[in-house]
C-alpha positions, 0 to 999 in steps of 0.5 A: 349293453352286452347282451349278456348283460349280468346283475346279479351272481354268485361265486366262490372265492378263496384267499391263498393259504400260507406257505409251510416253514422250512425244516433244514438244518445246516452244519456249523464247521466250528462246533460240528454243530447242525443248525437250523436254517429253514426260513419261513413260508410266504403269506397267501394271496389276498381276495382284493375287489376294485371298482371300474367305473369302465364296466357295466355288467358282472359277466366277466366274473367267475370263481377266484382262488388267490395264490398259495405262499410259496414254502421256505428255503434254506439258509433262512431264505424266506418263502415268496408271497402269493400273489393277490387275486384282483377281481374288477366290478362296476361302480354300484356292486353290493357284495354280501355273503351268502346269508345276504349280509352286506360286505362291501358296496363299491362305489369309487373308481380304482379304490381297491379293498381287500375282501379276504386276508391271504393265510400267513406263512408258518414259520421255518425252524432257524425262527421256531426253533421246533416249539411246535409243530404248528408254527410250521405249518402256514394258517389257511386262507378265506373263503366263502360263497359271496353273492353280488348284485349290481344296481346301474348307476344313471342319473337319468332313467326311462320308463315306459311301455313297449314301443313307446318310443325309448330306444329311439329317445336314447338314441337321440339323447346319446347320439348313437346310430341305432337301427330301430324297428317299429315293432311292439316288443319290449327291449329285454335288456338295459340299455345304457347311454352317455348324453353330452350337453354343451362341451363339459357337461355329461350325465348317464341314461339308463333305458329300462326294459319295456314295463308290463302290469305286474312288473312289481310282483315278477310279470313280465321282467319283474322286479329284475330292472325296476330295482336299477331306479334306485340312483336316478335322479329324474326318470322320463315317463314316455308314452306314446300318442299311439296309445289306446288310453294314455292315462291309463299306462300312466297310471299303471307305471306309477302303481308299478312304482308304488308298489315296488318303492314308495320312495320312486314317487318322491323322485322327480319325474318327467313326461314325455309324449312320443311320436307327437309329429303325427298328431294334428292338434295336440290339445285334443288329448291335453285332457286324457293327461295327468295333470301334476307331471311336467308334460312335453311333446317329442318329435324324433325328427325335430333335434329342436325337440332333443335339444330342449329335452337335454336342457330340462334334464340339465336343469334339473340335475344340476338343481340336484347335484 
């Protein structure tokens, strides 16, 4: 994930305004007559956005202004069109206006829509033949502040408390090298992995910032990350053995979810107790662990471990999907 790494923001688009008509005028050799001959001015550019399941982050937009049609010609020649502005977002992109009316959600891969209709050209004086000087003039194009937000699409979200174990877990699932100090501070960003299991089967894992109490009312990260659980499927609670009290950073990861979401507590959840290579009997704090939640425990250094988490998480998705 790119460390600018953006979910939400606010731009300005225009559509392109349409072109003028032409005033020409062309001699007849017959009648010694002028003609009119002026063609028509092009259609603005449209505001088009398009879904790109490549992208992961809004931090490559910025202001769009689509094309101006271009203004008639002689010979009734007709003006070019503007071009259309595309604009690319990530599968999962709200769009709405800037009274946070809904717009557009974007959810399927290169299905384009048309956000703002370009103007359309006026009209040249061999079509209007001077009825008004406002069918001359081409009709302005769209615009407006839209503000978009971004919630990640992942089947698989993970939870827990900084140095609780996370980066190295995503890193395991999803098979990527990653150089992970045992330090206590939090990850500031999402961290997105692909997990492959067997030869045919992938499925998206989303690391989440390391939760703070508070997160639900703006402490720590806030609310800013918690919202990205809405298409999760299973989340894995991880704790870490280290903890001084592991129910207790349970309980308050499900307040978190409580009050944020009611609804984040009816999704299935799953949890992992890290670090479990340096626990001598794991049944001296079976009795410190809530009880209604399946509970395994992980070594990093055993791929045995990583391999049964891959299969309980297939299992469970494919239950889903």
């Amino acid at each position: 994930m790119s460390s600018n790494f953006l979910d939400y923001l606010k731009i300005f688009c225009k559509s392109g305004d349409g072109g003028s008509g032409k005033i020409h005028f062309v001699k007849n050799r017959r009648s010694k007559r002028s003609l009119p001959d002026g063609g028509n001015g092009g259609n603005g550019g449209n505001i088009i956005i398009k879904g790109n399941k490549r992208l992961k982050s809004l931090n490559t937009l910025k202001h769009n202004i689509a094309e101006t049609g271009a203004i008639g010609g002689y010979n009734c020649k007709n003006g070019s069109n503007g071009k259309d502005f595309l604009i690319e977002v990530p599968l999962g992109t709200t769009i709405k206006d800037i009274k946070n009316n809904i717009l557009l959600n974007i959810h399927k891969h290169k299905k384009p829509k048309v956000l703002f209709k370009g103007g359309k050209g006026g009209k040249g004086n061999s079509y209007s033949h001077f009825r008004s000087s406002l069918d001359l003039k081409g009709s302005p194009g769209q615009s407006n502040w839209l503000i978009l937000e971004l919630i990640i699409y992942a089947e698989v979200g993970i939870i827990g408390f900084p140095n609780s174990g996370k980066s190295t877990l995503i890193s395991k699932l999803a098979a990527r090298k990653h150089e992970i100090n045992d330090y206590p501070f939090t990850t500031t960003l999402p961290n997105l992995g692909i997990v492959k299991y067997n030869k045919w089967y992938t499925f998206i894992i989303l690391e989440f910032p390391g939760l703070v109490k508070g997160s639900n009312i703006g402490k720590g990260l806030g609310i800013k990350f918690l919202k990205h659980t809405k298409y999760n499927k299973v989340i894995l609670i991880i704790l870490s053995v280290e903890s001084q009290n592991l129910l207790q950073e349970y309980n308050i990861i499900i307040k978190e979810f409580k009050n944020y979401d009611n609804s984040l507590l009816l999704k299935q959840k799953i949890l992992l107790i890290s670090k479990a290579d340096i626990l001598s009997f794991k049944k001296i704090i079976l009795h410190k662990l809530p009880t209604q939640e399946k509970t395994f425990f992980l070594s990093f250094f055993k791929p045995k471990e990583i391999k049964n988490i891959k299969q309980v998480l297939y299992n469970h998705l494919k239950l889903k999907s």
